[in-house]
Biopython code that builds the backbone (N, CA, C, O; Angstrom):
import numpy as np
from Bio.PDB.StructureBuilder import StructureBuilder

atoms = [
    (1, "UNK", "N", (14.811, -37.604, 5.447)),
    (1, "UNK", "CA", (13.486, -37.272, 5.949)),
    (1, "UNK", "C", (13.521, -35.952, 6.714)),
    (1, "UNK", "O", (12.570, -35.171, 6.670)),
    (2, "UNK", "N", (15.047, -35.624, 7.681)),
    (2, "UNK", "CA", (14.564, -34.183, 8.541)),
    (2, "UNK", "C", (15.012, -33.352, 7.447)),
    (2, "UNK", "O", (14.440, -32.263, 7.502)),
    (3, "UNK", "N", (15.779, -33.437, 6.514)),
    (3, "UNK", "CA", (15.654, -32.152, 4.869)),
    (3, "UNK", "C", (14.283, -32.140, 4.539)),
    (3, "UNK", "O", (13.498, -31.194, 4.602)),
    (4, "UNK", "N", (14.138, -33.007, 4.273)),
    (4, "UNK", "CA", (12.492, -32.688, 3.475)),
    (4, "UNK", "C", (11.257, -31.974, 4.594)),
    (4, "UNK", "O", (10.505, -31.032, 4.347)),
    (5, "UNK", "N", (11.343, -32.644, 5.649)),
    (5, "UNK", "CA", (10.505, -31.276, 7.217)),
    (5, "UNK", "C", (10.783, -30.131, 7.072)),
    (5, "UNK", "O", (9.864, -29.330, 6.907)),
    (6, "UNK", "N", (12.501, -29.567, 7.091)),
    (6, "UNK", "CA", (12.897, -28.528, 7.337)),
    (6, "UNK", "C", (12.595, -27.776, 6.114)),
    (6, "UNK", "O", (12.079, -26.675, 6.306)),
    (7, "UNK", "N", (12.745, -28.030, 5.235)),
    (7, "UNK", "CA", (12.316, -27.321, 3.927)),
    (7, "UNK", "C", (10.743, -27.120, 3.706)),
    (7, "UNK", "O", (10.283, -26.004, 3.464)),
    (8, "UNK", "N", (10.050, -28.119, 3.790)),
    (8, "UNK", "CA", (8.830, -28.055, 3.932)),
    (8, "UNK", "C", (8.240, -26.968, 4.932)),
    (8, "UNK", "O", (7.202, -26.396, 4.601)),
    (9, "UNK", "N", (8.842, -26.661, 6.121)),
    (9, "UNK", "CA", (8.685, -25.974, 7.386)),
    (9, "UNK", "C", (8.887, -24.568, 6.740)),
    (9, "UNK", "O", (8.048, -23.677, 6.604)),
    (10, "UNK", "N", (10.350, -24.586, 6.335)),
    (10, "UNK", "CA", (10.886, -23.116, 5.399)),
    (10, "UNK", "C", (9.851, -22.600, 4.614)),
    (10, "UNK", "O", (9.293, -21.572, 4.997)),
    (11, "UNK", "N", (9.506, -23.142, 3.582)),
    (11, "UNK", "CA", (8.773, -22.923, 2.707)),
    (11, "UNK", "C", (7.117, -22.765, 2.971)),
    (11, "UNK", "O", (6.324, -22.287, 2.160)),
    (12, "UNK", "N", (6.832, -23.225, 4.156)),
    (12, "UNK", "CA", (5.957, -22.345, 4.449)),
    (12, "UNK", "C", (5.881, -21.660, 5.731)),
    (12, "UNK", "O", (4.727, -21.504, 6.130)),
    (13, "UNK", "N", (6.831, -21.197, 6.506)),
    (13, "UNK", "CA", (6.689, -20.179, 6.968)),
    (13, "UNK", "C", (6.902, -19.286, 5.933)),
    (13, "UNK", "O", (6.540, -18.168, 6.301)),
    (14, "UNK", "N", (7.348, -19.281, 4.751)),
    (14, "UNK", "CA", (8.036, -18.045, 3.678)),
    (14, "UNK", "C", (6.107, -17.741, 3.345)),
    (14, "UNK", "O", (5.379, -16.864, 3.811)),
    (15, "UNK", "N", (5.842, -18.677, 2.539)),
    (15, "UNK", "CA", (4.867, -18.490, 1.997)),
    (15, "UNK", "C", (3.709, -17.670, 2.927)),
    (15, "UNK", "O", (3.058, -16.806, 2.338)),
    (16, "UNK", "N", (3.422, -17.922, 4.415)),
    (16, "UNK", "CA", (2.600, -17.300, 5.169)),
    (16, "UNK", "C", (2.720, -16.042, 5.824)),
    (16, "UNK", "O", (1.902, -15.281, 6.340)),
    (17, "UNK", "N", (4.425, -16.014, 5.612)),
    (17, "UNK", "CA", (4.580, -14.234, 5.840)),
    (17, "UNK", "C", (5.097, -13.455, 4.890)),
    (17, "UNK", "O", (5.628, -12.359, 5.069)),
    (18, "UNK", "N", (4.917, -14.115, 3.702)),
    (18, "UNK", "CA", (5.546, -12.973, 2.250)),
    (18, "UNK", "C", (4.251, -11.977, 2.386)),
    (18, "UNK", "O", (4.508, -10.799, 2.633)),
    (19, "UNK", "N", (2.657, -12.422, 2.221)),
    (19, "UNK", "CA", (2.137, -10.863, 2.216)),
    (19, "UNK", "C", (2.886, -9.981, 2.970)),
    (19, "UNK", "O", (3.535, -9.043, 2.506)),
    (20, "UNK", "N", (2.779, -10.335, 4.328)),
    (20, "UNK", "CA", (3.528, -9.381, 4.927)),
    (20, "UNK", "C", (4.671, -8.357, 4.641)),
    (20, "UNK", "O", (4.878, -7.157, 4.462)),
    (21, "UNK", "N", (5.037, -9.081, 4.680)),
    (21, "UNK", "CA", (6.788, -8.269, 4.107)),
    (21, "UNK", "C", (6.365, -7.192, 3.109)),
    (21, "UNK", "O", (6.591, -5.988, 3.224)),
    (22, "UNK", "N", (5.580, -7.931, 1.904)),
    (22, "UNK", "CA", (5.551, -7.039, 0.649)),
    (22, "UNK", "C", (4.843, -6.084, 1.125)),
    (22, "UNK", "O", (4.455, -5.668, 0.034)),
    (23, "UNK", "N", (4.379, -5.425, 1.835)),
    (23, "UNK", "CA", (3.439, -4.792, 2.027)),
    (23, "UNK", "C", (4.008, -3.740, 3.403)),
    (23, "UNK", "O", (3.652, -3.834, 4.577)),
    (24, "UNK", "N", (4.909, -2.830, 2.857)),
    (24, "UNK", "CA", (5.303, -1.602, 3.620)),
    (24, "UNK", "C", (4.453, -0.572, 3.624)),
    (24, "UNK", "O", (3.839, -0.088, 2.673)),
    (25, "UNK", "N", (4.456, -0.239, 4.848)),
    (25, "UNK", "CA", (3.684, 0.943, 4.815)),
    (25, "UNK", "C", (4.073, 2.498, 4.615)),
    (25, "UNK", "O", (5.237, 2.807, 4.872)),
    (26, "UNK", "N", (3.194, 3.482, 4.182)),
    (26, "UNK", "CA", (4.059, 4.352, 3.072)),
    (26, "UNK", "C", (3.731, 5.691, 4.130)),
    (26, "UNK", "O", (2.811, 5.440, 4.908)),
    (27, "UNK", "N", (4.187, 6.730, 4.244)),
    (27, "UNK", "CA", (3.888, 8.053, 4.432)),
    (27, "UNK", "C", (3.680, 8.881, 3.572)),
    (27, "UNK", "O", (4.323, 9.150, 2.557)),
    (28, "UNK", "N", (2.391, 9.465, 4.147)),
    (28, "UNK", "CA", (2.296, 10.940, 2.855)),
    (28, "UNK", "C", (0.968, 11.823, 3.476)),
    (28, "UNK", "O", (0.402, 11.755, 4.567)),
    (29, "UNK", "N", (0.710, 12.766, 2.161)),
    (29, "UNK", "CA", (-0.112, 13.229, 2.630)),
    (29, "UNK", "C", (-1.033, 13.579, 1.749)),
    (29, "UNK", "O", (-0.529, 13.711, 0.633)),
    (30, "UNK", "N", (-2.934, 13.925, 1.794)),
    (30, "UNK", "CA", (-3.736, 13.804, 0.744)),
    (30, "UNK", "C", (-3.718, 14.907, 0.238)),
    (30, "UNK", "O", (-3.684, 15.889, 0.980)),
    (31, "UNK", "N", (-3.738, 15.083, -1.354)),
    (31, "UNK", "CA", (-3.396, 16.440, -2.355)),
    (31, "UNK", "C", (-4.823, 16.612, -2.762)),
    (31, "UNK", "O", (-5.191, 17.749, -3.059)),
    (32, "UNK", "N", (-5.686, 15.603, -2.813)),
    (32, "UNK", "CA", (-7.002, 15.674, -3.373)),
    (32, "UNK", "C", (-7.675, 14.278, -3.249)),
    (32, "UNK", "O", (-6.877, 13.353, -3.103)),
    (33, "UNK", "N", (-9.065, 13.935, -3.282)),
    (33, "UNK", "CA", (-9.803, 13.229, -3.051)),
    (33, "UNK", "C", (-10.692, 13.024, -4.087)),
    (33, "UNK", "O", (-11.206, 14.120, -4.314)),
    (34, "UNK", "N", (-11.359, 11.778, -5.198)),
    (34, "UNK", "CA", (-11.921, 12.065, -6.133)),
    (34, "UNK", "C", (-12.756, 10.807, -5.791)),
    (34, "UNK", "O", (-12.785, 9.693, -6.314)),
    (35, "UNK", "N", (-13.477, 11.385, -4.661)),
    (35, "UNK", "CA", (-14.942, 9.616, -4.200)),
    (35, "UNK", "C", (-15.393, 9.607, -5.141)),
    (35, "UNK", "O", (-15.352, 8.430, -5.499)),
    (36, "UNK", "N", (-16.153, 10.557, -6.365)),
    (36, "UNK", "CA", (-16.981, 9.444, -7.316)),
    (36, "UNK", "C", (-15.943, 8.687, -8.204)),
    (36, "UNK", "O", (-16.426, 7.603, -8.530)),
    (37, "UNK", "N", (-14.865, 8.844, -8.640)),
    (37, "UNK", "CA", (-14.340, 8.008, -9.448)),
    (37, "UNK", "C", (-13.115, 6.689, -8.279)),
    (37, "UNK", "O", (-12.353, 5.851, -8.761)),
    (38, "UNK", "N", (-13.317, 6.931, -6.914)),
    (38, "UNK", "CA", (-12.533, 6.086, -6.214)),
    (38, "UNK", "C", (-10.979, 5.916, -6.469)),
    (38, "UNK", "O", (-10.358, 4.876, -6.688)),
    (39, "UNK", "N", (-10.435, 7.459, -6.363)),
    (39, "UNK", "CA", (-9.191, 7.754, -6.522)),
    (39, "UNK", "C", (-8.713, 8.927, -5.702)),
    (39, "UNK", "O", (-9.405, 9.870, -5.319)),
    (40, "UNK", "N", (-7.306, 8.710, -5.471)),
    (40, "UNK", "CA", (-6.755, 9.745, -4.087)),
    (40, "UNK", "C", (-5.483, 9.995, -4.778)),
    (40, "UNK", "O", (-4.745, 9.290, -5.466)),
    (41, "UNK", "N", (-5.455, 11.123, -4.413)),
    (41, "UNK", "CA", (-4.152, 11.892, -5.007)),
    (41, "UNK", "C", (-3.120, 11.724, -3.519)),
    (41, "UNK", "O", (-3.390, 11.964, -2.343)),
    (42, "UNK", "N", (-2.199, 11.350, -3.994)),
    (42, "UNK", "CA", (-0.889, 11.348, -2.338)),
    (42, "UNK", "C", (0.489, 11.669, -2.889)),
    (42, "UNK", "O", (1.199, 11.379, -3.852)),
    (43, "UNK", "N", (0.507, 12.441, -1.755)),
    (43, "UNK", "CA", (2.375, 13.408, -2.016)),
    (43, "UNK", "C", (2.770, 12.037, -1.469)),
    (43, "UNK", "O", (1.805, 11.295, -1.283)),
    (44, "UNK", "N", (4.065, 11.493, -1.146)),
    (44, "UNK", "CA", (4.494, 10.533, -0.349)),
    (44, "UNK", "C", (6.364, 10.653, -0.511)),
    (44, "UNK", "O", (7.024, 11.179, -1.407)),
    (45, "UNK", "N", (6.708, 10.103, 0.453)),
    (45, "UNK", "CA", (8.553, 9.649, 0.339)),
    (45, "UNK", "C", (8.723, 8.426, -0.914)),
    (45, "UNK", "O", (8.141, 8.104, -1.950)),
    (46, "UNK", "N", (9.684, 8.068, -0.256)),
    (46, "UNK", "CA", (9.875, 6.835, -1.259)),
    (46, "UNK", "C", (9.414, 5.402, -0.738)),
    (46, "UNK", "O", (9.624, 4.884, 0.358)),
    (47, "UNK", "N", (8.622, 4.843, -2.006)),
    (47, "UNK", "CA", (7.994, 3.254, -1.507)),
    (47, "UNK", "C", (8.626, 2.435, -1.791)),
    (47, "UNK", "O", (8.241, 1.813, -2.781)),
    (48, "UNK", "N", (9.597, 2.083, -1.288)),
    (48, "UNK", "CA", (10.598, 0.744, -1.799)),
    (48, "UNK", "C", (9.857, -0.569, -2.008)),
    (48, "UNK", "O", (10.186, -1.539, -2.691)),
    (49, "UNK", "N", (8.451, -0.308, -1.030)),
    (49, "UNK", "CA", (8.114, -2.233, -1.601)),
    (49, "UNK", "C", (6.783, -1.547, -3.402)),
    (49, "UNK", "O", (5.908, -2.209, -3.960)),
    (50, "UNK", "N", (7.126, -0.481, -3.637)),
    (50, "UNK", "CA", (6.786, -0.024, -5.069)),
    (50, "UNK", "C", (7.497, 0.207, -6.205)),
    (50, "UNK", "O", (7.182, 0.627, -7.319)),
    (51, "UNK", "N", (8.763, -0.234, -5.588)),
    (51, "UNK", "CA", (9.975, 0.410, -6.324)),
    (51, "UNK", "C", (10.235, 1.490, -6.513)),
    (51, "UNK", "O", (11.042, 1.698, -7.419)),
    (52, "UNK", "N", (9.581, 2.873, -5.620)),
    (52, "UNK", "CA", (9.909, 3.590, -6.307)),
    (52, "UNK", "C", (11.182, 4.366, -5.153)),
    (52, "UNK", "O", (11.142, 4.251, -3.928)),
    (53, "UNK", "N", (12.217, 5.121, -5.917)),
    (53, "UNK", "CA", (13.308, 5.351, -5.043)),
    (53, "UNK", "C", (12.748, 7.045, -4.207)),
    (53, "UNK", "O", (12.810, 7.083, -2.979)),
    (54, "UNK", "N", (12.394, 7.937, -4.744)),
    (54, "UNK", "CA", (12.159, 9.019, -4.551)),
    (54, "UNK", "C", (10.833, 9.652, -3.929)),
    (54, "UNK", "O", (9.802, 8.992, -3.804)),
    (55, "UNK", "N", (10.923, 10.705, -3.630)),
    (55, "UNK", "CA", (9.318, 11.382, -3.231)),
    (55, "UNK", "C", (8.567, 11.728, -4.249)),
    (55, "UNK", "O", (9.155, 12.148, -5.246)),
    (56, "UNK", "N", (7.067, 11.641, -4.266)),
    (56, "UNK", "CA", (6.586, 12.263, -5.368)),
    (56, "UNK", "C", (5.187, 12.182, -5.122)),
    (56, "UNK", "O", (4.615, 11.614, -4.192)),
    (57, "UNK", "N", (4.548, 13.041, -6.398)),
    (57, "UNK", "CA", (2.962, 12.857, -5.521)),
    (57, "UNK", "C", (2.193, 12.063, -7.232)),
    (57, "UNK", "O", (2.625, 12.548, -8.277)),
    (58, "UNK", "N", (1.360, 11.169, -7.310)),
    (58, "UNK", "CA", (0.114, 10.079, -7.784)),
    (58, "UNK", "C", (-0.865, 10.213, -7.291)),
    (58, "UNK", "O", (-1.214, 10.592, -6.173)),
    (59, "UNK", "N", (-1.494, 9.799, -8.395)),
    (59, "UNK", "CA", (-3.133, 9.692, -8.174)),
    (59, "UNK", "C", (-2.777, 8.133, -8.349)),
    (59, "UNK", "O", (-2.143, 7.595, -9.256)),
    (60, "UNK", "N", (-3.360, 7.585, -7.238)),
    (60, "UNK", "CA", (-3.923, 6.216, -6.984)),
    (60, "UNK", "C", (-5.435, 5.660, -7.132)),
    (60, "UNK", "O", (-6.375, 6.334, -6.711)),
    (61, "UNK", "N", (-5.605, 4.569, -7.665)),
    (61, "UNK", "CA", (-6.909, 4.014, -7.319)),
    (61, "UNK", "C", (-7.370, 3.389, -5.643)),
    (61, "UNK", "O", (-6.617, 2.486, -5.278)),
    (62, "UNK", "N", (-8.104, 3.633, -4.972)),
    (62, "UNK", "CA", (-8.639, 2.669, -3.934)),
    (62, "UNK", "C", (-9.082, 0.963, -3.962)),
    (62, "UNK", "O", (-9.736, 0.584, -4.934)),
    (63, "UNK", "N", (-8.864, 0.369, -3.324)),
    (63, "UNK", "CA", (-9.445, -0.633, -3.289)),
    (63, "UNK", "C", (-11.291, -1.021, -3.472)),
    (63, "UNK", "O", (-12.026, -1.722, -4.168)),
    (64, "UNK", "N", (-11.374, 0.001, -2.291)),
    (64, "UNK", "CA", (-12.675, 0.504, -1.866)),
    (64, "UNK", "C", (-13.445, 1.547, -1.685)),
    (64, "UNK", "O", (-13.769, 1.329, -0.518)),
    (65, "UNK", "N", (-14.203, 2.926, -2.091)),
    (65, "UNK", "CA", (-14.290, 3.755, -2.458)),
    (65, "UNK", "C", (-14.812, 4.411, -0.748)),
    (65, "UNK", "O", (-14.927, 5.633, -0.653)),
    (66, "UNK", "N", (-15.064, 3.630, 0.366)),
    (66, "UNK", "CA", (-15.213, 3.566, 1.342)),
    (66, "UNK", "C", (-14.214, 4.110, 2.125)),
    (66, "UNK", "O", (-14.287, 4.667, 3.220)),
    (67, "UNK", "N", (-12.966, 3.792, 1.184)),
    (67, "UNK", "CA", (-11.346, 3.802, 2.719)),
    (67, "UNK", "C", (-11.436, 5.259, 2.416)),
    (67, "UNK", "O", (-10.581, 5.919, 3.006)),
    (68, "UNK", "N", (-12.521, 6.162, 1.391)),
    (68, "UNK", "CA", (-12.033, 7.737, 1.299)),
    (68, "UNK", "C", (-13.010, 8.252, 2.242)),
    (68, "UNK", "O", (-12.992, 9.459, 2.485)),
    (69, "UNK", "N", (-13.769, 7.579, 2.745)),
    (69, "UNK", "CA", (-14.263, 8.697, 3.986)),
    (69, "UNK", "C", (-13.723, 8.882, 4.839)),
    (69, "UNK", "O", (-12.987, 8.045, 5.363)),
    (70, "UNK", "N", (-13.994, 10.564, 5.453)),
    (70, "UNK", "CA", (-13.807, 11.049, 6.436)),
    (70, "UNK", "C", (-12.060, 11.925, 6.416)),
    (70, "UNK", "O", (-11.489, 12.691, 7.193)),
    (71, "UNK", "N", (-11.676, 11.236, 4.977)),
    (71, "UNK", "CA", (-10.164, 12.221, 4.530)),
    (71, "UNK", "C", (-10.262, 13.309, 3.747)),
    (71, "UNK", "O", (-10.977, 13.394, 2.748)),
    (72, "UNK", "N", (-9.537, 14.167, 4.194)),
    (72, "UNK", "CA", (-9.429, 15.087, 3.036)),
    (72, "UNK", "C", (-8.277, 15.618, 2.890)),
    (72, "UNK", "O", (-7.340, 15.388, 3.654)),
    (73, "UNK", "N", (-8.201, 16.620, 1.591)),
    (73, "UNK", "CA", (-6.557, 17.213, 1.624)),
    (73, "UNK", "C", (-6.687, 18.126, 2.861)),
    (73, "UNK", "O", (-7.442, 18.722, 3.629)),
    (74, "UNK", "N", (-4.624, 17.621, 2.299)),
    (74, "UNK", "CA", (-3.569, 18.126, 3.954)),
    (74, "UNK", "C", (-3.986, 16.979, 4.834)),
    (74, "UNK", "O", (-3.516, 17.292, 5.927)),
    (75, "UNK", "N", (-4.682, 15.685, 4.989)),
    (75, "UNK", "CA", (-4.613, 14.947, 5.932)),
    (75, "UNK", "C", (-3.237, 13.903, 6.166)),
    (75, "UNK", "O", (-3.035, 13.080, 5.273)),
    (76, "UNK", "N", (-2.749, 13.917, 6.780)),
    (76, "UNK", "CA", (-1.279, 12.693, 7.037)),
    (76, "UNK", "C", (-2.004, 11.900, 7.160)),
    (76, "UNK", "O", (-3.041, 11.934, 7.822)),
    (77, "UNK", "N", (-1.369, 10.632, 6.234)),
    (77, "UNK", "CA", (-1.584, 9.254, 6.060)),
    (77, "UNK", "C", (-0.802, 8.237, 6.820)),
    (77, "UNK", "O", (0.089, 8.530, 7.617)),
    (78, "UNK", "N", (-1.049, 7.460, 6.634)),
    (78, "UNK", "CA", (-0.001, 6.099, 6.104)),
    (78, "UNK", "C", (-0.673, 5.189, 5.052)),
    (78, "UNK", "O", (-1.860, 5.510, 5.108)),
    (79, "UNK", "N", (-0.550, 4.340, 4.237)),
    (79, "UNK", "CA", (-1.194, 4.055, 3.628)),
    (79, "UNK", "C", (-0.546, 2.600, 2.828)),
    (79, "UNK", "O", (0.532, 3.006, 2.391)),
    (80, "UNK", "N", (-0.657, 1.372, 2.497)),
    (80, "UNK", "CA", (-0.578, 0.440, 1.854)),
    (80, "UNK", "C", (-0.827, 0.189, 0.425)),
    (80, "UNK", "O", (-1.891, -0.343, 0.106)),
    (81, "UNK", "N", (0.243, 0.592, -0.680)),
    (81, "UNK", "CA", (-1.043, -0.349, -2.088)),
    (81, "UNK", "C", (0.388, -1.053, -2.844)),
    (81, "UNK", "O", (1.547, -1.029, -2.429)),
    (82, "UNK", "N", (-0.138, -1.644, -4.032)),
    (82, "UNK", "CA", (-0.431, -2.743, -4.959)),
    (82, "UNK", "C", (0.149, -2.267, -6.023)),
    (82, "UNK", "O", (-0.148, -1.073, -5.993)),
    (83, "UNK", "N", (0.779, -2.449, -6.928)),
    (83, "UNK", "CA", (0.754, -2.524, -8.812)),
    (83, "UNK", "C", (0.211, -3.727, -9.305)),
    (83, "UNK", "O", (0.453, -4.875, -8.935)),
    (84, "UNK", "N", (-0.704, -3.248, -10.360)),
    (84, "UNK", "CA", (-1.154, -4.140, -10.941)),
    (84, "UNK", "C", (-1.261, -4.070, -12.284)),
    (84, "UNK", "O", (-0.597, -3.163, -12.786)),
    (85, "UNK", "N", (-2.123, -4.996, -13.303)),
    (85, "UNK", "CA", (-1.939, -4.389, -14.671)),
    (85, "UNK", "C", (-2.646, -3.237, -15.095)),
    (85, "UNK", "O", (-2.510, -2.895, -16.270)),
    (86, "UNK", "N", (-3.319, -2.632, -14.404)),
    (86, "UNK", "CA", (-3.975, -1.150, -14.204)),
    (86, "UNK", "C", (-3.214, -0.451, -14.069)),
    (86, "UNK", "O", (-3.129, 0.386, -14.967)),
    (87, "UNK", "N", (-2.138, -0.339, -12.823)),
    (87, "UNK", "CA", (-1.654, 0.886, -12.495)),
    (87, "UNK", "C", (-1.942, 0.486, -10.722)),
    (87, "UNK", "O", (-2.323, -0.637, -10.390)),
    (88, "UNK", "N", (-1.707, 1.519, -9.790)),
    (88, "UNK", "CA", (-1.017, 1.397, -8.347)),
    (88, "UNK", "C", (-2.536, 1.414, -7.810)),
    (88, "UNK", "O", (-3.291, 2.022, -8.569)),
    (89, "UNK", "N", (-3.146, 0.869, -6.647)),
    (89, "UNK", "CA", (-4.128, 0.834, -6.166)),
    (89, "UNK", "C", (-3.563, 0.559, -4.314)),
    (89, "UNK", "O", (-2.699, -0.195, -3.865)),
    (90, "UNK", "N", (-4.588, 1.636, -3.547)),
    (90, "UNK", "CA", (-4.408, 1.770, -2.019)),
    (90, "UNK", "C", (-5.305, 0.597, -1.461)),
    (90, "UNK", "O", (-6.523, 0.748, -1.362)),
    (91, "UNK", "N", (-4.721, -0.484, -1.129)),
    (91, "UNK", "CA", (-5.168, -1.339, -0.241)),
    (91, "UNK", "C", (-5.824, -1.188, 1.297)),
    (91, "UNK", "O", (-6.855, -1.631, 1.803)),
    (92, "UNK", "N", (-4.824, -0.420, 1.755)),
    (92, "UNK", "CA", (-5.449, 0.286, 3.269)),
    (92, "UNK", "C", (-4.749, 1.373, 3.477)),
    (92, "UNK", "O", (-3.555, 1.358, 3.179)),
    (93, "UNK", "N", (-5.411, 2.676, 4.095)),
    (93, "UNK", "CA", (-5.133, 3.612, 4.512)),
    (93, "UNK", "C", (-5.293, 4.185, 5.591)),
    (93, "UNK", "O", (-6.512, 4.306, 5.711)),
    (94, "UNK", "N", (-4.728, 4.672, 6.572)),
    (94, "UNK", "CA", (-5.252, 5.203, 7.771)),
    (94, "UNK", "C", (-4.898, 6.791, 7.620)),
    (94, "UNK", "O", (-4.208, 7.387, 6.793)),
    (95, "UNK", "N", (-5.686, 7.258, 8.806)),
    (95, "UNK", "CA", (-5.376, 8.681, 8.883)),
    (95, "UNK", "C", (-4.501, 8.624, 9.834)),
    (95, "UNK", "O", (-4.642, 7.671, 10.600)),
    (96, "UNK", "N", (-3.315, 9.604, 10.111)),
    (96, "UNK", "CA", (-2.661, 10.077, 10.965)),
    (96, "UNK", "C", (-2.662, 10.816, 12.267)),
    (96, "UNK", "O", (-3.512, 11.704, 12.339)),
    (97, "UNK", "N", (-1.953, 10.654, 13.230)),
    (97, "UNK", "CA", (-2.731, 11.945, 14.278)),
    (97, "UNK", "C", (-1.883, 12.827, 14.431)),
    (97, "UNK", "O", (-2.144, 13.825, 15.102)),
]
sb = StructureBuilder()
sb.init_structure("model")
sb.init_model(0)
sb.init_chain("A")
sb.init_seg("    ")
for serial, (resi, resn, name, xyz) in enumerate(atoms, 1):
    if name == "N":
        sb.init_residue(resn, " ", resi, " ")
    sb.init_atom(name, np.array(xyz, "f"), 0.0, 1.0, " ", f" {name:<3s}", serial, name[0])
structure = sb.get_structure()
């Protein structure tokens, strides 16, 4: 009975902080801005929770065509996204100071 708690316990603390984890936050900076089609161009380092090993710059989709106000190129980011069967999409972005 205390295996089956402790595992049960495990398994969901895993489950309630995996978003978390997966979800590193990235540095970069904006190359271009394209609000009517809800896409952002970003130089960035490397995104390990994207797999990717190196620096490089993408055009991403937004989540929300909203998270592009008030950015423009040359702004420092940080920024959060996704792969999906589309292609990479920015979940959240902030501006930098």
């Amino acid at each position: 009975m205390t295996i089956n708690i402790r595992l049960t316990t495990a398994a969901l603390l895993f489950v309630l902080t995996a978003p978390a984890i997966a979800a590193d936050a990235i540095s970069g900076d904006v190359r271009k801005i394209d609000e009517a089609n809800g896409k952002i161009t970003l130089h960035h380092g490397p995104a390990k929770s994207l797999g990717m090993d190196e620096a490089m710059t993408m055009v991403y989709r937004v989540k929300d065509a909203a998270m592009l106000k008030g950015l423009k190129a040359g702004d420092k980011v940080t920024f959060e996204a996704q792969e999906d069967a589309s292609g990479y999409t920015v979940t959240k972005i902030e501006k930098g100071k």
